[in-house]
C-alpha positions in Angstrom: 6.2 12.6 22.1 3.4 15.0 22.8 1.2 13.8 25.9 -1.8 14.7 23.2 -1.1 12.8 21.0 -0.7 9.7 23.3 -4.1 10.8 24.5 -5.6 11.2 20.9 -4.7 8.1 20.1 -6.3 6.2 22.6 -9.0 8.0 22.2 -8.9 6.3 17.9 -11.4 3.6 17.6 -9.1 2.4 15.5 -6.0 2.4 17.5 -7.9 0.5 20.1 -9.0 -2.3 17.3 -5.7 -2.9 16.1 -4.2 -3.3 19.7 -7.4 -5.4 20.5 -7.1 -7.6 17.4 -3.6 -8.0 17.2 -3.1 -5.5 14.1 0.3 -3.9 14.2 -0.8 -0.7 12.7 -4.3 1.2 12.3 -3.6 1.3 9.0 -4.8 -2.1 8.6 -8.3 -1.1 8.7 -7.7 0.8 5.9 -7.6 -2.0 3.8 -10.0 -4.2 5.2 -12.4 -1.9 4.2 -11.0 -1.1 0.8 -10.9 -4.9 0.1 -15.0 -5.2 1.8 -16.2 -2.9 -0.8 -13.8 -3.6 -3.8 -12.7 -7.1 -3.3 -8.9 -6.3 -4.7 -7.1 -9.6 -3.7 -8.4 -12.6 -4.1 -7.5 -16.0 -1.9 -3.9 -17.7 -3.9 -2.8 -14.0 -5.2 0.9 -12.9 -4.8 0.7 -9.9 -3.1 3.1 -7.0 -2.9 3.3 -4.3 -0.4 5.2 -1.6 -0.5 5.6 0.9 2.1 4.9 -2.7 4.5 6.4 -1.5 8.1 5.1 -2.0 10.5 3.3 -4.5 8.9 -0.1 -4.2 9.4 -1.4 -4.4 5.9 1.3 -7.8 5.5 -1.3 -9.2 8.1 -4.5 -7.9 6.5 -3.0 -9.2 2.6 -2.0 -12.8 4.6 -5.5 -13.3 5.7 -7.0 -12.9 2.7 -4.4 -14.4 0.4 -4.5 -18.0 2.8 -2.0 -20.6 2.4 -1.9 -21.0 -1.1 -0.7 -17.3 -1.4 2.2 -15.3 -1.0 2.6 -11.7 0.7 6.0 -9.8 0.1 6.6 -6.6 2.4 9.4 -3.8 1.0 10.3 -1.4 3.1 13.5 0.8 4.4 13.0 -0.6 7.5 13.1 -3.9 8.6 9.8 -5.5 9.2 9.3 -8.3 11.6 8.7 -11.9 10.2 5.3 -11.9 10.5 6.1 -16.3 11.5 4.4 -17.8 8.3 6.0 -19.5 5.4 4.2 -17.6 2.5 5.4 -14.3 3.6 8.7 -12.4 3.3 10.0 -8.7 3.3 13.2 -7.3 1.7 14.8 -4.1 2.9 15.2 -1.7 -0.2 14.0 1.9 -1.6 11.5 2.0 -4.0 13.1 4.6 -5.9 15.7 3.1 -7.1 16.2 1.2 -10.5 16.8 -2.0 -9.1 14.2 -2.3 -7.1 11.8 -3.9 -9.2 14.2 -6.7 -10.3 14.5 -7.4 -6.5 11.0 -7.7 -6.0 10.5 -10.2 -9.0 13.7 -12.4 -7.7 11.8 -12.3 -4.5 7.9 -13.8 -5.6 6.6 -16.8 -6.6 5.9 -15.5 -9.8 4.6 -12.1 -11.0 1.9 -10.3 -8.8 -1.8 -10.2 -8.4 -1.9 -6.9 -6.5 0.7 -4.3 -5.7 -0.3 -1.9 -2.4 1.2 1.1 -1.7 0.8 3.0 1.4 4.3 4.9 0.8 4.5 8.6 2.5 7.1 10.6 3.3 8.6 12.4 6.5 5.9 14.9 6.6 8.0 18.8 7.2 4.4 20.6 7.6 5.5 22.8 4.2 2.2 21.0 2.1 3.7 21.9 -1.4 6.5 19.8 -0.3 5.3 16.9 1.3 2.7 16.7 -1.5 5.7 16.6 -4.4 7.6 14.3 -2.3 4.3 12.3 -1.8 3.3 12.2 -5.8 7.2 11.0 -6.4 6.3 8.4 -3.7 3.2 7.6 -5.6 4.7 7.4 -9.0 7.8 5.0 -7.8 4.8 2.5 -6.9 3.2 2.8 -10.0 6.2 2.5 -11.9 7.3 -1.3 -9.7 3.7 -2.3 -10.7 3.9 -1.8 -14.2 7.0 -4.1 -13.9 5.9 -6.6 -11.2 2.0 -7.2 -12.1 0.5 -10.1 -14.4 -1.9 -8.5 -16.5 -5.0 -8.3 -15.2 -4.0 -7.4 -11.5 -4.6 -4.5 -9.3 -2.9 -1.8 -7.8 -3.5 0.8 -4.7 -1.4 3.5 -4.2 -1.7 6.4 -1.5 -1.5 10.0 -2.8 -2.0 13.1 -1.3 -4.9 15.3 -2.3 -4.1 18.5 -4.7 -3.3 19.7 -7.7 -0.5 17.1 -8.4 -2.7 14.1 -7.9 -4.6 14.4 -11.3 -1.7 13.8 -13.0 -0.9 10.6 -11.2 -4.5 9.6 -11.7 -4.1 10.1 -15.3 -1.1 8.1 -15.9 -2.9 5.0 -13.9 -5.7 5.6 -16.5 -3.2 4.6 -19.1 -2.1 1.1 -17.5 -5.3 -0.2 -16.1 -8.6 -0.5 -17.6 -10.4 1.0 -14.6 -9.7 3.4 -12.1 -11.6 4.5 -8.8 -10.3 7.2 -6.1 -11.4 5.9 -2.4 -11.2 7.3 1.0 -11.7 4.6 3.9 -13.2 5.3 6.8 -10.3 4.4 8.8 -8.3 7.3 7.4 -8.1 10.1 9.5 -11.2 12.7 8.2 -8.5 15.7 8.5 -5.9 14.1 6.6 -5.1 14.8 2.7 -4.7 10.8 2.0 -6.8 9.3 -0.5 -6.0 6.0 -2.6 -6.0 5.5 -6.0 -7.2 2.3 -6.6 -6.5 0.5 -10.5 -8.4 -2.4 -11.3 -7.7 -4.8 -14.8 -3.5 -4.2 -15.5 -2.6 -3.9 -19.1 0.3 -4.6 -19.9 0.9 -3.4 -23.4 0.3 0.1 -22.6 
């Protein structure tokens, strides 16, 4: 591992609140500040995150969802228990047809929320990683058309470019309205952005 990067980030503000806090990622912040300003889960929702190692948004989705809520990480990895009753992962790949069925057999019943902050091994060729990130992108969309209740929410990570307006549009079709947001806590040089789909419909 580059020494730079070791030294960049603990140089990150946000690195250094995450190790502070407890917070297994940086990430986390992310979504705390998504959920400050948009108030996407709600204390008692079933939450579903996809994309979960190492975990850190599990931990920011437990807090808010309390005890009478439930927090399901899926991931290719294996994610650490995070220790509390109300919370599970399942190892699987959200690409594949199953994987929605594995989700449902694994919640309380369907979900308030679905978060996605799926990306993929970055090769530094940006037409690439930016079709790999959209299929990414439209995987998670695809689980929370089949996972939500109507009404819930959804937040997927894309990529910015010239694939992302098609992905916009098709979360136009499915909820009833549709914000693009850029935390602070996301790096100011990176291409992320979240697309962020309020009021599931589920006959469309």
């Amino acid at each position: 591992m580059p020494k730079s990067w070791v030294r960049e980030r603990k140089r990150d503000l946000y690195y250094r609140l995450a190790k502070r806090h407890g917070f297994r990622s940086r990430a986390a912040y992310k979504l705390k500040q998504i959920q400050k300003k948009y108030r996407i889960i709600s204390s008692g929702d079933v939450v579903v995150d996809l994309g979960a190692a190492p975990g850190g948004w599990m931990q920011v989705a437990r807090e808010l969802v309390g005890d009478g809520g439930f927090v399901l990480g899926v991931d290719l990895r294996e994610v650490t228990p995070l220790g509390y009753e109300n919370t599970a992962t399942i190892k699987a790949d959200v690409t594949e047809p199953d994987t929605p069925k594995r989700i449902l057999d694994a919640l309380p019943r369907k979900a308030d929320v679905v978060l996605s902050d799926l990306a993929p091994n970055v090769s530094g060729i940006w037409e690439l990683d930016q079709v790999r990130q959209i299929e990414l992108a439209e995987a998670a969309l695809k689980i929370a058309r089949e996972v939500l209740k109507p009404g819930g929410n959804v937040l997927i990570k894309v990529f910015q470019g010239e694939l992302m307006d098609g992905l916009v549009r098709k979360v136009k079709r499915h909820f009833r309205r549709v914000k693009l947001v850029k935390p602070k806590a996301s790096r100011s040089r990176s291409a992320e952005i979240y697309v962020l789909g309020f009021g599931f419909e589920e006959s469309n």
